[in-house]
C-alpha positions in Angstrom: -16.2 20.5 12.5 -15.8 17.0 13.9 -12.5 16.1 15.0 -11.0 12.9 13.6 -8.4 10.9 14.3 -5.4 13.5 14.1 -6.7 16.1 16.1 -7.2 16.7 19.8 -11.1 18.5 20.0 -10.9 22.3 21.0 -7.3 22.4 21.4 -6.0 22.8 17.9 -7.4 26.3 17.2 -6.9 27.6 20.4 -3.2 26.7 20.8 -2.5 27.9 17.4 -3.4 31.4 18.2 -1.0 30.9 21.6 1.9 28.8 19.7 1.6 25.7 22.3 2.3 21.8 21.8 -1.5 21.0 20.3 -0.3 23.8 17.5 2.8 21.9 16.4 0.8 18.8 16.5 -0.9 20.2 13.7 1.8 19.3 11.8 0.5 15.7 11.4 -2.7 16.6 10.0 -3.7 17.0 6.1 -3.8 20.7 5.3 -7.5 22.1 5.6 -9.9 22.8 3.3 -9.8 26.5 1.9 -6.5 26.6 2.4 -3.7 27.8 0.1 -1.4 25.2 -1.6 1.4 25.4 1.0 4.9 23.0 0.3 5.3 22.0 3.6 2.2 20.8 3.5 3.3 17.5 1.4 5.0 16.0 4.2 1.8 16.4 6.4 0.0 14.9 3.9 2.4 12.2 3.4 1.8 11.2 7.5 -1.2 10.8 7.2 -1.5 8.8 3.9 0.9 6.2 6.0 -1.2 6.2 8.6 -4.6 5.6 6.3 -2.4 2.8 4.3 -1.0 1.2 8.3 -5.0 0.9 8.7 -5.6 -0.6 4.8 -2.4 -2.8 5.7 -3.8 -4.2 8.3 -6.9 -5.2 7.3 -5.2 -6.4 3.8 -3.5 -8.7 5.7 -5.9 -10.1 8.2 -8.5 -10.6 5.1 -5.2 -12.2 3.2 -4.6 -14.5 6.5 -8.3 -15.5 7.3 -8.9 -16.1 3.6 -5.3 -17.9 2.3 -4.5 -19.4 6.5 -8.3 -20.2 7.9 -10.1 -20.9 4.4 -7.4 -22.7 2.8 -8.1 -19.8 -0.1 -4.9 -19.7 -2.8 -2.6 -17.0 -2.2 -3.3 -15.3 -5.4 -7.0 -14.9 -5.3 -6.8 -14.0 -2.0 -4.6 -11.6 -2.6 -6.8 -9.9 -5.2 -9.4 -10.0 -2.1 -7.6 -8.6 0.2 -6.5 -5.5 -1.9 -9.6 -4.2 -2.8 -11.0 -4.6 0.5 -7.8 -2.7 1.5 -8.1 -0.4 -1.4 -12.0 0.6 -0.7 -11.2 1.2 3.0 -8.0 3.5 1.8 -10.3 5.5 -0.2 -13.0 6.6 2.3 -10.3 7.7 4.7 -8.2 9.3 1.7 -11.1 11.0 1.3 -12.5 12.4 4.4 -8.2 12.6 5.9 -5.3 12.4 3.5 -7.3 15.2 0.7 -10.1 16.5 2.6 -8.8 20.0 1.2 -9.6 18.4 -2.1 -13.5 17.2 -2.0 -15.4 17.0 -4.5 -20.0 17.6 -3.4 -22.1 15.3 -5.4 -22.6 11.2 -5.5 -21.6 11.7 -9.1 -18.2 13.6 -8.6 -17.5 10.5 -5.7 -18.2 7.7 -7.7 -16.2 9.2 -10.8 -13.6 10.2 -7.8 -13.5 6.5 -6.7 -13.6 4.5 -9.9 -10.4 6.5 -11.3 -8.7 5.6 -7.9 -10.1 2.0 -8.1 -8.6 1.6 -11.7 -5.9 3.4 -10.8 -4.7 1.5 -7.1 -6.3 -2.0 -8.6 -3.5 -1.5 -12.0 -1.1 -0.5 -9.3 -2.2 -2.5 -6.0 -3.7 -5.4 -7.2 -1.4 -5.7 -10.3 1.5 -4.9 -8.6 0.7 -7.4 -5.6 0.0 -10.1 -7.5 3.2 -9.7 -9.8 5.4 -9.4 -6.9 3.8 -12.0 -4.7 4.0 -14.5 -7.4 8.0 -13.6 -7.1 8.4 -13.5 -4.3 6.3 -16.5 -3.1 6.7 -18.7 -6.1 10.4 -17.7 -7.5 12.1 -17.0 -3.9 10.2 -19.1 -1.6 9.3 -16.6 0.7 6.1 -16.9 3.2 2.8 -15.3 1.9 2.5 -12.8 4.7 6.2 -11.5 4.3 5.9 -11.6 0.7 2.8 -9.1 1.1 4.3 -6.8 3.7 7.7 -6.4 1.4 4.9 -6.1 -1.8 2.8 -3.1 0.4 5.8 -1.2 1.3 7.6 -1.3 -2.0 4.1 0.4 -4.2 3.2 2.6 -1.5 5.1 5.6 -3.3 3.3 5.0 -6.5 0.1 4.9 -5.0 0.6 8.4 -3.2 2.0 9.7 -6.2 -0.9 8.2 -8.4 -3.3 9.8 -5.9 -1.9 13.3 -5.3 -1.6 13.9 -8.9 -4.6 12.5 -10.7 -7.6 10.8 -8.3 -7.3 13.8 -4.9 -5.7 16.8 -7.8 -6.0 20.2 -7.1 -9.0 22.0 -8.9 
């Protein structure tokens, strides 16, 4: 298995069977696939959704920066730009990190996989960003770049949710 951004190569396995620090840094991981549906495993799934959204964050707002800052783009359709870059780039790390106990074999099973989350983030994401940006730009005055940061943060839960119980469900 290749190791990917959460795990430390050959040191996982072999400190779990001794109980060192590489086996409690587990804890940060998505649960594997084949495993049973464990509780705690939420919050471990949770870390690393942040972490995949940090990543889509990012590049949501450099794209909404080059495109709305260097290309005199308006906010709004930029915005829209920006998400679904963000939202494509969440999705292929969703699926290989945050629910890779949850994959699904076949280009047909992806693409079914990924339009239901693109509908599903773009309602949510897209929707959501626009509406609040709109308010928060428009009605309160606020910078673009702020505005989207506060916007991010406050659908993040909605997205998890969305994704945990209808796009990445248990089969």
């Amino acid at each position: 298995m290749v190791a990917g951004p959460f795990e430390t190569v050959g040191l996982v396995d072999t400190a779990q069977r001794r109980g060192g620090a590489a086996a409690r840094r587990r804890a940060v991981t998505a649960p594997r696939r084949g495993e049973p549906w464990d509780p705690s495993a939420a919050p471990r799934r949770l870390l690393v959704f942040g972490s995949v959204a940090i990543g889509g964050f990012a590049l949501q707002l450099a794209t909404l920066v080059a495109l709305a800052g260097g290309l005199g783009m308006n906010y709004l359709p930029a915005t829209a730009l920006a998400v679904e870059l963000a939202i494509l780039h969440n999705f292929l790390w969703h699926q290989r990190r945050t629910w890779s106990d949850r994959r699904v074999t076949g280009a047909g099973q992806i693409a079914l996989r990924f339009a239901r989350y693109n509908a599903g983030t773009a309602l949510t994401s897209i929707g959501g960003n626009l509406l609040l940006m709109w308010i928060l730009v428009s009605g309160a005055g606020l910078h673009y770049a702020l505005a989207n940061a506060m916007t991010v943060l406050s659908l993040a839960a909605v997205n998890f949710a969305y994704c945990d119980l209808l796009v990445f469900r248990r089969r």
